[in-house]
C-alpha positions in Angstrom: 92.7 95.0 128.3 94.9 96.0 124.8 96.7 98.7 126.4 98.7 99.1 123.1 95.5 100.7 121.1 94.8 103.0 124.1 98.4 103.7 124.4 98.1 105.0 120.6 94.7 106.7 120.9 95.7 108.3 123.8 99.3 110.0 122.3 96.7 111.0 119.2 94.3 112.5 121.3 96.9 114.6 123.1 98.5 115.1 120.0 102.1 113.6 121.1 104.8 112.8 118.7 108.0 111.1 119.2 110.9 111.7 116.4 111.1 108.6 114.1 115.0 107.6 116.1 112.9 107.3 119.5 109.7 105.5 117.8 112.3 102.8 116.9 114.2 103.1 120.2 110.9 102.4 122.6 109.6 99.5 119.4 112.5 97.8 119.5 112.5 97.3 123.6 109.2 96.5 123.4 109.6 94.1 120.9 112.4 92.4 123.3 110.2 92.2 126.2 107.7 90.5 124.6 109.4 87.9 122.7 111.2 87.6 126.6 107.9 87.1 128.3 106.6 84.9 125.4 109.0 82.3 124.7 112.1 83.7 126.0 112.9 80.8 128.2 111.7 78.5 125.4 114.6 80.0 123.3 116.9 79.4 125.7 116.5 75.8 126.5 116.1 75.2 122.8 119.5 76.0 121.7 119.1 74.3 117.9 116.3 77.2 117.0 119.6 79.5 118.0 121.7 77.9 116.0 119.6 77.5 112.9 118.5 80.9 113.8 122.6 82.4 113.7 123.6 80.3 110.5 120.5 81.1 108.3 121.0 84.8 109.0 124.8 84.6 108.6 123.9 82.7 104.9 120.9 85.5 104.0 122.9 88.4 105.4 125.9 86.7 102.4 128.4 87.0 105.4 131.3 85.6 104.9 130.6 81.8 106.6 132.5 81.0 110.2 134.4 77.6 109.7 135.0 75.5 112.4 138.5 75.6 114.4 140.9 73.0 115.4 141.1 72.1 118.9 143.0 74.9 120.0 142.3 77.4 118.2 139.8 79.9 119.7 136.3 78.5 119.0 134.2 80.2 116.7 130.7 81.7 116.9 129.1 78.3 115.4 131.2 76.2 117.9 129.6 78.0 120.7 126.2 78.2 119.5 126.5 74.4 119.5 126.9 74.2 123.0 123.8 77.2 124.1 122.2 75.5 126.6 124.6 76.5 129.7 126.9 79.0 130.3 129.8 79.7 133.2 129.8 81.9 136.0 132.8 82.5 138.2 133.1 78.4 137.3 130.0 77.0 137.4 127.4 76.1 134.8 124.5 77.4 134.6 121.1 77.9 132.5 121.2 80.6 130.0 118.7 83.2 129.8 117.1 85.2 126.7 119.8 87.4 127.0 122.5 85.1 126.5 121.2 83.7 123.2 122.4 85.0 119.6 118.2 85.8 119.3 118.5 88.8 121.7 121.7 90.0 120.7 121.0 90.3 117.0 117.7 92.3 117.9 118.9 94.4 120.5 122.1 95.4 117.6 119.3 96.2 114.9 120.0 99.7 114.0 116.7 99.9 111.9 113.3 98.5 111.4 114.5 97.0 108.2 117.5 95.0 110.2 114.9 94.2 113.0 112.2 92.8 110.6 114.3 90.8 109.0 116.0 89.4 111.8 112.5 88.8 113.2 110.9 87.4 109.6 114.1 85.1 109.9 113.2 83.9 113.4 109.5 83.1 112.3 110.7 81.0 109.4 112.7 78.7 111.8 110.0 77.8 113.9 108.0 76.8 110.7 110.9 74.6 109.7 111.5 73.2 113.6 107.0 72.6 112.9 107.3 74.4 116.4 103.1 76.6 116.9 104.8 79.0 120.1 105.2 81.8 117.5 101.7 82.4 116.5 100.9 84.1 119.9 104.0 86.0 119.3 103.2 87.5 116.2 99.7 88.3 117.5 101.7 90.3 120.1 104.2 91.8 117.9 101.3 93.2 115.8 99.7 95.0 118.6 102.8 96.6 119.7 103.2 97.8 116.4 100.1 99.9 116.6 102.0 101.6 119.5 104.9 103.1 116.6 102.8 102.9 113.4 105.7 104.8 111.5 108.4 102.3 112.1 106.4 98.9 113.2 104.8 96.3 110.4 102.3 94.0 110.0 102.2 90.4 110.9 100.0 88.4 108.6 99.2 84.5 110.1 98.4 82.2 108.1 98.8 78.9 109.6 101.9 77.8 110.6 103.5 80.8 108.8 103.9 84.4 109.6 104.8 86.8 106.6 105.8 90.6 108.0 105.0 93.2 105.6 105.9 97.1 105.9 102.8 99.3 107.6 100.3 100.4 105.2 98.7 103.4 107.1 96.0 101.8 108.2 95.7 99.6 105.1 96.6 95.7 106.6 94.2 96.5 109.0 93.4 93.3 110.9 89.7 92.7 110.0 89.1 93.5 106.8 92.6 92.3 104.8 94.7 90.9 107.3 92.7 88.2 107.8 91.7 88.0 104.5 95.0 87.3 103.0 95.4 84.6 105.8 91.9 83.0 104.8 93.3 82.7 101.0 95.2 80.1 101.7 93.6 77.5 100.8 92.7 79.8 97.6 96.6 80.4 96.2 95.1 82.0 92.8 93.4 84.4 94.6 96.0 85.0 96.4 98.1 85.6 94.6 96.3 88.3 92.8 95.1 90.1 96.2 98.6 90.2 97.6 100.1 91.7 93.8 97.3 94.6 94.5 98.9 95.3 98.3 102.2 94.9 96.9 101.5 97.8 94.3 99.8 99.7 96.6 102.7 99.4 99.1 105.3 100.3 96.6 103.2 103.8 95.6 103.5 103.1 92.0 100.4 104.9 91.1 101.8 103.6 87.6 100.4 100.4 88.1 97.1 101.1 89.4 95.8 100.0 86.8 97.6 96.4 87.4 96.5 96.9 91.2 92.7 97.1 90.1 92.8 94.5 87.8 94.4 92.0 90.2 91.4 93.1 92.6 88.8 91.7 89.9 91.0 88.4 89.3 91.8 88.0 93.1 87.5 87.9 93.7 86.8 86.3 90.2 89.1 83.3 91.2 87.1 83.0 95.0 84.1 83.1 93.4 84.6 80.3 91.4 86.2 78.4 94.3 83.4 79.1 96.5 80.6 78.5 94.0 82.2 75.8 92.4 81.5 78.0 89.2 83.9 78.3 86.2 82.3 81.9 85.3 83.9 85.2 85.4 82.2 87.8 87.6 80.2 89.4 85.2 78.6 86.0 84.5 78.2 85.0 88.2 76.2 88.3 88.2 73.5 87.6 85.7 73.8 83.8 87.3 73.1 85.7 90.7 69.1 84.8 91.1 70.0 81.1 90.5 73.6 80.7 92.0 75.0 83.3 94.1 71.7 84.5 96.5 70.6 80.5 96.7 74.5 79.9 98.2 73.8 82.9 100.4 70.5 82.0 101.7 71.7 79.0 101.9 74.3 80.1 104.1 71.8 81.7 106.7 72.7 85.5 105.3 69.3 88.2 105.6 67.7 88.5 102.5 68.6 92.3 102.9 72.0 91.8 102.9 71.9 89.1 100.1 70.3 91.7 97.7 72.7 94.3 99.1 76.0 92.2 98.2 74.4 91.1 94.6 73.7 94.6 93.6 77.2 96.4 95.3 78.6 93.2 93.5 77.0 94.4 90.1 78.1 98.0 90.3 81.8 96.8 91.7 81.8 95.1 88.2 80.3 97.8 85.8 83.3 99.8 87.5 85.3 97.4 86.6 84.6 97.4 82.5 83.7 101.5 83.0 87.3 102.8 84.2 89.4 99.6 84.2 89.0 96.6 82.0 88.1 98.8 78.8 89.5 102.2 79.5 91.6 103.8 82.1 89.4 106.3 83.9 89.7 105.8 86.9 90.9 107.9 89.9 93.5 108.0 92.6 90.9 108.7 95.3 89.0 105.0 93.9 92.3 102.8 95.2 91.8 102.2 98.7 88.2 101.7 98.3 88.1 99.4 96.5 90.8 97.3 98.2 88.6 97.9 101.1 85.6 97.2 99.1 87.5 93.3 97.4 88.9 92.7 100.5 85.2 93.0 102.2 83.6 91.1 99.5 85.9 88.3 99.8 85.7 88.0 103.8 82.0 87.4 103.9 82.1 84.7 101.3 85.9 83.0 103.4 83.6 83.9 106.4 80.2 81.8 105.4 82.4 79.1 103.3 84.1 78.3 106.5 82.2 78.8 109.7 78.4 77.9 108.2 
């Protein structure tokens, strides 16, 4: 049951808002207990992901670094994270918990989402390098909670072994249509490149570079189109080409002949756009942006989609 999207529906519905403090308050505490029930314990008995954890942040943060002590001195915060495994009660030794670990305490301290992301981006980027796979369920968890506090969550984009957090877009990253297209692209880094320089604009709000964004929309699908088709052409040439490359692929590919003729001729209008208020002259509108990152990003998911899974 996702309880987090009927969580959200349910405070729209009734109409209930939380100040942007609180929304950050109940995130962050939700984004403790689930990294706790997720790989808590893992953290805990894995006291190297800790360690790397603490100095990489301490290095990114441009603290000054901790050097270690003599023998009795007073050991420092490296020392101890050396040794994060156990800890003493009254005496005795015993196993440490989540909440023992540097992990927890740096999260719990964040004082804002841009302290918590980044303390959580940091995280995800050690378990790439430690070639560790527990974090992917993670993120997938971390995303849904965000729904929960769209104002102050992000977005977790997978790809892979990676996980790349980026600020909430509205309801622009949304899962199906460009959040898993950008991690599809992988394995097509021209394209992107481009589609993730049109977010990035978008993100920013520099309606400035709009034109930039639409253009990198074009260049992101002209360079997966090639890919795909094994083509060299620029869009406008796959288009005339369409009758004798891009429906044959599609057929090919199992995809109604309806929908074929429907994706060659949205394709066809998507370019005349293109050289109409972009390429040639800059008349387009404000309203046009979102659709037609909508509109790339659902281009390019049916042709990842029937490349991959056909």
């Amino acid at each position: 049951m996702d309880l987090s999207r009927k969580f959200a529906n349910y405070n729209k519905r009734w109409n209930i808002q939380i100040n942007e403090k609180e929304q950050f308050s109940h995130f962050k505490n939700r984004v403790i207990y689930v990294i706790d029930e997720s790989i808590g314990n893992f953290l805990a008995k894995n006291p190297n992901i800790d360690r790397d954890f603490y100095r990489q942040l301490s290095f990114l943060s441009g603290k000054k670094p901790v050097v270690k002590t003599s023998p009795l001195s007073i050991p420092s915060p490296s020392e101890i994270l050396d040794n994060l495994s156990v800890s003493t009660f009254k005496g005795k030794r015993t196993e440490r918990s989540f909440g023992d670990i540097f992990v927890y305490k740096k999260i719990e301290s964040s004082e804002n989402i841009t302290h918590l992301t980044t303390t959580l981006q940091v995280l995800f980027w050690i378990f790439e390098e430690h070639d560790q796979k527990i974090h992917i369920q993670l993120a997938k968890k971390l995303r849904d909670i965000s729904k929960l506090t769209p104002s102050v969550g992000f977005c977790a984009v997978i790809k892979k072994n990676s996980v790349v957090l980026y600020p909430p877009g509205a309801n622009l990253l949304d899962e199906g249509v460009v959040n898993d297209t950008l991690s599809w692209l992988e394995d097509y880094p021209e394209a992107a490149k481009h589609f993730e320089k049109a977010l990035a604009i978008y993100q920013a709000g520099d309606t400035e570079r709009y034109r930039d964004l639409l253009d990198s929309l074009r260049l992101a699908l002209e360079y997966l189109l090639r890919k795909v088709l094994n083509s060299d052409r620029s869009i406008e040439n796959q288009i005339k080409e369409t009758k004798s490359v891009l429906l044959p692929w599609l057929k090919q590919k199992g995809v109604h002949g309806q929908i074929a003729a429907m994706y060659q001729k949205l394709l066809a209008h998507y370019d005349s756009y293109q050289n109409d208020a972009v390429k040639h002259k800059e008349k387009f509108f404000l309203d046009d942006i979102e659709f037609m990152i909508y509109l790339t990003g659902t281009f390019m998911r049916m042709l990842l989609q029937l490349s991959v899974q056909r």
